[in-house]
C-alpha positions in Angstrom: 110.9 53.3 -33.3 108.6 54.7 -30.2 105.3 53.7 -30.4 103.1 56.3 -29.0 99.3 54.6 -27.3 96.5 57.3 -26.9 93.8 56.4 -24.8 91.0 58.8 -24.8 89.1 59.2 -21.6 86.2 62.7 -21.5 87.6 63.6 -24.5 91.0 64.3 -22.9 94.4 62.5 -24.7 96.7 60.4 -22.5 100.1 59.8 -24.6 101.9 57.1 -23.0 105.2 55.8 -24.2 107.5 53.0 -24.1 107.7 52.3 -20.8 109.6 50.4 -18.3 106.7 49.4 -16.3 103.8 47.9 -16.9 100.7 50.5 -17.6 97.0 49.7 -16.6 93.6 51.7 -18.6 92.3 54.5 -16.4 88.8 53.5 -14.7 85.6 55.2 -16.7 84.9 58.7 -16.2 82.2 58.6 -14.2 78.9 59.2 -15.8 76.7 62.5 -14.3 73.8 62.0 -16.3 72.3 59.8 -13.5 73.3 62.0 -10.5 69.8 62.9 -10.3 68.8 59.3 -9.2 71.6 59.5 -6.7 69.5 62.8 -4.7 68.3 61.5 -1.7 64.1 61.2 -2.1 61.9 64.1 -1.3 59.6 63.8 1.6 56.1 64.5 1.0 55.0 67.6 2.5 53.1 67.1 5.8 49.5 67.0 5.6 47.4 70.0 6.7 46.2 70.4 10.3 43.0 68.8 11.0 40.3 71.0 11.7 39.2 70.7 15.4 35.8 69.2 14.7 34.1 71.3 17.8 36.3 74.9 16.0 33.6 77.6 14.3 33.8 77.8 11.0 34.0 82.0 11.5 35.0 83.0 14.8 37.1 86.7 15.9 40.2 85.3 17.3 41.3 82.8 18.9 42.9 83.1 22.9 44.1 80.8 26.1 43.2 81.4 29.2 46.1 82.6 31.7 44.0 82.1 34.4 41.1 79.4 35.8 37.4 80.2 35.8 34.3 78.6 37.6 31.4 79.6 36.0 28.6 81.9 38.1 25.7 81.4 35.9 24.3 79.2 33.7 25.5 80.5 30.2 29.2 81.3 31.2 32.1 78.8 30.6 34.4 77.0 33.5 37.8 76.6 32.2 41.9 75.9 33.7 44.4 77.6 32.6 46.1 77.1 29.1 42.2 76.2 27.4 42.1 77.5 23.7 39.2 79.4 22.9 37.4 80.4 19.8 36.3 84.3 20.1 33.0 84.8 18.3 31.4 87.5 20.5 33.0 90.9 22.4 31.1 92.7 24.4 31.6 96.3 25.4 32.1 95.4 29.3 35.1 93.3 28.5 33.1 89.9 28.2 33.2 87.8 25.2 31.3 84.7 23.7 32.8 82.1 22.6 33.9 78.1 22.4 36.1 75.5 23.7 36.4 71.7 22.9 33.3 70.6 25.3 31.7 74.2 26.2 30.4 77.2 24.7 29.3 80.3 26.7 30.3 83.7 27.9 33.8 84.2 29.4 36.0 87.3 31.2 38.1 88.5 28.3 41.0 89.7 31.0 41.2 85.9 31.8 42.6 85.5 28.4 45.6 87.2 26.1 45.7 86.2 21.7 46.8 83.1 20.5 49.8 83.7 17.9 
């Protein structure tokens, strides 16, 4: 008489019978439950910017010069090109007010184009 062996893996029947060679169990099924520990970890988002201790807290815009400028009197700002500066004056003659990490003062506004 045949004798018939099921093994049972997922639910899924394997017959097997009499045969001439020898037969070895079929691994585990793996398990999926844990995949979620497998996930590399998330990174923590990166912190905010700092704010620029020397920024305004209100200011109209912010702009880099394209160009230098040496101050001509007193209350104007000297600056190289590529200086980021805080807008928080415009003036009707093209002149603005505004301030950079060691300055503050008045500034051409034609020296300068919106910082995206």
């Amino acid at each position: 008489m045949r004798q018939l062996t099921c093994l049972f893996v997922k639910q899924a029947p394997y017959l097997f019978a009499d045969l001439d060679f020898p037969t070895f169990p079929l691994p585990p099924s793996l398990d999926i439950s844990n995949c979620g520990l497998l996930k590399p970890p998330l990174l923590p988002p990166p912190p905010p910017p700092e704010k620029l201790l020397w920024a305004p807290d209100t200011y109209l815009e912010k702009v880099v010069t394209l160009y230098p400028y040496v101050q001509k009197k007193d209350d104007e700002l000297s600056f190289t090109e590529g200086v980021i500066i805080y807008v928080t004056r415009k003036y009707s003659n093209g002149w603005c007010e505004g301030v950079t990490s060691d300055a503050q003062g008045l500034f051409p506004g034609n020296y300068t184009e919106p910082l995206h």
